[in-house]
N, C-alpha and C positions, 0 to 999 in steps of 0.2 A: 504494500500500500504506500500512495506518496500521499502529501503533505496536501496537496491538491482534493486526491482523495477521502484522504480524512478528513477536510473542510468542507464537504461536500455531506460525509456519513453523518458528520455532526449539527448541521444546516437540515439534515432531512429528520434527524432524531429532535431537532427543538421543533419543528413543526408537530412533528408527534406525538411530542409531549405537550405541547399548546392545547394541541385537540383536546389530548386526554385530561388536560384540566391541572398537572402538572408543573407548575409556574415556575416552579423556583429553578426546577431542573433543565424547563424551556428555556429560562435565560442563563445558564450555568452552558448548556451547549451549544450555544448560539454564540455565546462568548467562542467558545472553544474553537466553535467555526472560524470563524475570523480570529483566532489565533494560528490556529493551522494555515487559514490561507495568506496570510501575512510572512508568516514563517518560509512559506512554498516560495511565495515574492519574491522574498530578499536570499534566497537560499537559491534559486535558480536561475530568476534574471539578473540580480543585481552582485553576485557572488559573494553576501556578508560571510563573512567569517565570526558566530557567536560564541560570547565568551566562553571562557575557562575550555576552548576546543570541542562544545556540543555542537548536539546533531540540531537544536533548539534555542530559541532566546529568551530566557526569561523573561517573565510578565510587565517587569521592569526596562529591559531593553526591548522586547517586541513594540512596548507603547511607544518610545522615544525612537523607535526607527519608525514609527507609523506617523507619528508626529515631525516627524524632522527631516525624512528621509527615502521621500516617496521620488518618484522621477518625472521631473521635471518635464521630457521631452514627449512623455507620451501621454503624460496625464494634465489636464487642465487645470490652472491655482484657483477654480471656483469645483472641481473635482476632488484636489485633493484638503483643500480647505473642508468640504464637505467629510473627506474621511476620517479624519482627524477628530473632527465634530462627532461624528460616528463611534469612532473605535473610543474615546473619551467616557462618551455617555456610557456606551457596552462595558466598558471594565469595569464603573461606577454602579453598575443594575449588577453587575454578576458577582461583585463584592459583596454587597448587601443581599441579595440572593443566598449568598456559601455561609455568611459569617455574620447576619443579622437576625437572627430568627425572630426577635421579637420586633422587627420591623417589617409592615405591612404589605406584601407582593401583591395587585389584584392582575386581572387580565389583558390589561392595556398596557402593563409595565411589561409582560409578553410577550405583547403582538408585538411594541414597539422593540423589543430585540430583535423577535426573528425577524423584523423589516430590516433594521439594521443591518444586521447579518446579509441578509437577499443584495443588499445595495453593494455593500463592501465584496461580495466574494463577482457580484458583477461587474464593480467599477475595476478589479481586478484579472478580472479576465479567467476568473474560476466558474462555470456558472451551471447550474446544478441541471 
């Protein structure tokens, strides 16, 4: 499986878990989606090299390369402003998702990841 792939497995698993009424988990792998497909990004077109010599970026450097370090040539600054915007809010919903429980998930806070997600693995040229 590539990294593509698994952005893709995890994009189709938050839909499914949306359906099934599953919130937290809907936005935990939606997150994930767009971690993976970001990872794919910068690991095949852009040939990062992620620390400590992983196959992966931490959740830490995955952000600040999605923020900082998108391509210029092929993506629009009202595109990649938008991702940015995007990948933000999702690691925001997916924290308080994983490690908030007594804070309030309803169904909107889920459709608006897995949208998130649908836009990012698009604007990226992953698309499900």
């Amino acid at each position: 499986m590539t990294w593509a792939q698994l952005g893709r497995d995890n994009y189709a698993a938050a839909q499914l878990l949306l359906e099934a009424g599953q919130l937290r988990s809907s936005i935990s792998r939606a997150y994930y989606a767009v971690y993976s497909v970001i990872t794919h990004y910068f690991s095949s077109t852009r040939n990062v090299d992620f620390a400590y010599g992983g196959n992966n970026p931490s959740h830490a450097q995955m952000l600040a390369l999605a923020l900082n370090n998108l391509d210029t040539k092929t993506l629009s600054e009202a595109v990649r402003r938008d991702l940015r915007s995007q990948v933000r809010g999702m690691q925001r919903r997916r924290v308080i998702a994983d490690y908030a429980p007594t804070h309030t998930v309803d169904k909107q806070d889920a459709r608006d990841q897995v949208r998130s997600a649908k836009y990012v693995l698009r604007s990226l040229g992953v698309d499900q």
